[in-house]
C-alpha positions as CSV (number, residue, x, y, z in Angstrom):
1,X,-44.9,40.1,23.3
2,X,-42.5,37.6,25.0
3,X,-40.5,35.6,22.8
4,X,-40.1,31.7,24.0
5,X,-37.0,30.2,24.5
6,X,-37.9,26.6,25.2
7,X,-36.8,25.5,22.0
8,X,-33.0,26.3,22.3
9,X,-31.8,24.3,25.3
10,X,-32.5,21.5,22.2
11,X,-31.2,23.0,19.5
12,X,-27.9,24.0,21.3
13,X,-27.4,20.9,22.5
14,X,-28.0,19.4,18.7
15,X,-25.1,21.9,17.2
16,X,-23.0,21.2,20.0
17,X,-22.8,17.2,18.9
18,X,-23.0,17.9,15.0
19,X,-19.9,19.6,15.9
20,X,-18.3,17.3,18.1
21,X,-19.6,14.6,15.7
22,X,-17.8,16.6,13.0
23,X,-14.5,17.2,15.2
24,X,-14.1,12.8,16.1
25,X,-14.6,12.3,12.2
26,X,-12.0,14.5,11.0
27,X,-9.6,13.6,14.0
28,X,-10.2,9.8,13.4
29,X,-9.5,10.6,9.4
30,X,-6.0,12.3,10.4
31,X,-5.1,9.5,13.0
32,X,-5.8,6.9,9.7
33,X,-4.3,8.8,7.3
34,X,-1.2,8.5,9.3
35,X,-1.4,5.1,10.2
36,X,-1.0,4.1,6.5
37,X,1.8,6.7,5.9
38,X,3.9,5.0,8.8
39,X,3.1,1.8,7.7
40,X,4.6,2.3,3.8
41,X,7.0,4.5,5.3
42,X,8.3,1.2,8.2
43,X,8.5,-1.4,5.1
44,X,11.2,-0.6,2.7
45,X,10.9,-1.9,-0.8
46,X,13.3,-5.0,-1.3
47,X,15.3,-3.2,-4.0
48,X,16.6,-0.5,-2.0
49,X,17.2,-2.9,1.0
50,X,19.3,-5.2,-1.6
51,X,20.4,-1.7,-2.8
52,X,21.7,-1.1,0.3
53,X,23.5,-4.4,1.1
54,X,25.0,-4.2,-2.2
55,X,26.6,-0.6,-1.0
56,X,27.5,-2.3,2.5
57,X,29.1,-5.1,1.1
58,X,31.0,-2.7,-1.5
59,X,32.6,-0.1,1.4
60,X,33.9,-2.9,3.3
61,X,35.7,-4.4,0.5
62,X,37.2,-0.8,-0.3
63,X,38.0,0.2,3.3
64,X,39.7,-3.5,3.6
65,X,41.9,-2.7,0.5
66,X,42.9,0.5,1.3
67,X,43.7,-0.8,4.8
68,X,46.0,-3.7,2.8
69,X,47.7,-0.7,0.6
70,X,49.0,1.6,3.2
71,X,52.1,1.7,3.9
72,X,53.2,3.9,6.4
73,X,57.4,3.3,6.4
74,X,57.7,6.1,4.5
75,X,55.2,8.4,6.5
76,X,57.6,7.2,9.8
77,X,60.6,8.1,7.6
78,X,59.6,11.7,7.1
79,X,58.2,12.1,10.5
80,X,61.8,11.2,11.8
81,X,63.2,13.0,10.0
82,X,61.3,16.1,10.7
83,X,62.1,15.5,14.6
């Protein structure tokens, strides 16, 4: 008894896209997925960008008083002396 094999040439070739079909869906859900993840992750929320001015704005007024309060006579004094 011969056993026909006509029948899988099409059946092959039906798995073979199911699976590639399969494959583009889940690669096109991954490629979306991170589309919206960079999208939320480019836009930051105003309060931490205000936030973050607010900071700015703080360290320069520090640095610009400490640079106002130095005073380095007595640092060239000791040095001087030292030499």
């Amino acid at each position: 008894m011969k056993i026909s094999q006509r029948g899988h040439g099409l059946v092959g070739t039906i798995v073979t896209l199911a699976v590639i079909c399969l494959l583009a869906f889940a690669g096109y859900k991954v490629w979306q997925s991170r589309q919206a993840e960079t999208n939320t992750s480019n836009q930051p929320e105003t309060s931490q960008e205000q936030e973050l001015d607010q900071t700015d704005a703080e360290l320069d007024s520090t640095a610009s008083e400490v640079d106002e309060s130095l005073d380095t006579t007595e640092l060239d004094a000791d040095i001087d002396s030292m030499l």
